[in-house]
C-alpha positions in Angstrom: 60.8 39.3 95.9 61.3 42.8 96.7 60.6 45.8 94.5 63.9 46.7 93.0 65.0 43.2 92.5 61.9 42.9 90.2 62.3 46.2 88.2 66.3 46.2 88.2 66.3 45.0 84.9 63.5 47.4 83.5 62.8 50.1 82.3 60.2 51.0 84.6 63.5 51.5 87.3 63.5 55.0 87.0 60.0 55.6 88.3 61.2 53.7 91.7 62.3 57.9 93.3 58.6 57.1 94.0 59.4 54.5 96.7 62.3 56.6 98.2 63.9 54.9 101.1 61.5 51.7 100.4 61.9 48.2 99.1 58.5 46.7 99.8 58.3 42.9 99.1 56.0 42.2 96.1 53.6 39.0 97.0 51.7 39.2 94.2 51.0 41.0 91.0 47.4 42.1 89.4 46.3 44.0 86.5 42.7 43.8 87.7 42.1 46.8 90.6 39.9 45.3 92.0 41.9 41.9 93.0 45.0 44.2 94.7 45.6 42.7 97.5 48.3 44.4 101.0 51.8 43.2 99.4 50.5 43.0 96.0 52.0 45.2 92.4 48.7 47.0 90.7 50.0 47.3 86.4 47.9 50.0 84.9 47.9 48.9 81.6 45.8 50.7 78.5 43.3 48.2 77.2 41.2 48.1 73.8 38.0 48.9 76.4 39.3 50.7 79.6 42.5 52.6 80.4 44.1 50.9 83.8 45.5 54.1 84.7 42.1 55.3 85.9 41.8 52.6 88.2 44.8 53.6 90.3 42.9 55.5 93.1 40.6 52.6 93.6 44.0 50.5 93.6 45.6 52.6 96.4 43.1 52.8 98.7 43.4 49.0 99.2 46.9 49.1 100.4 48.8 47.7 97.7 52.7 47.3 97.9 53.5 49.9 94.6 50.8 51.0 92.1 
């Protein structure tokens, strides 16, 4: 499934000017930074003990699809 097809129906659509001029295929979808995988969606979600948002360097650096 490719990125837009995913987040056509979201609200999170309007952060895609991110991705200009790219439609990566997601393979696989993680909330966990440290299981982001080439292909894969990092969420940064805010938990009761951590903030997901704070692991979105770490998240990059391993090549995900969109983080």
């Amino acid at each position: 499934m490719n990125l837009k097809e995913l987040i056509s129906h979201s609200p999170l659509v309007s952060f895609l000017p991110c991705c200009e001029g790219k439609d990566p295929d997601i393979i696989g979808l993680t909330m966990d930074s440290r299981q982001v995988e080439a292909g894969w969606l990092y969420s940064a979600i805010k938990g009761t003990s951590s903030d997901g948002h704070q692991f979105i360097p770490a998240a990059i650096v391993t090549t995900p699809a969109v983080s």
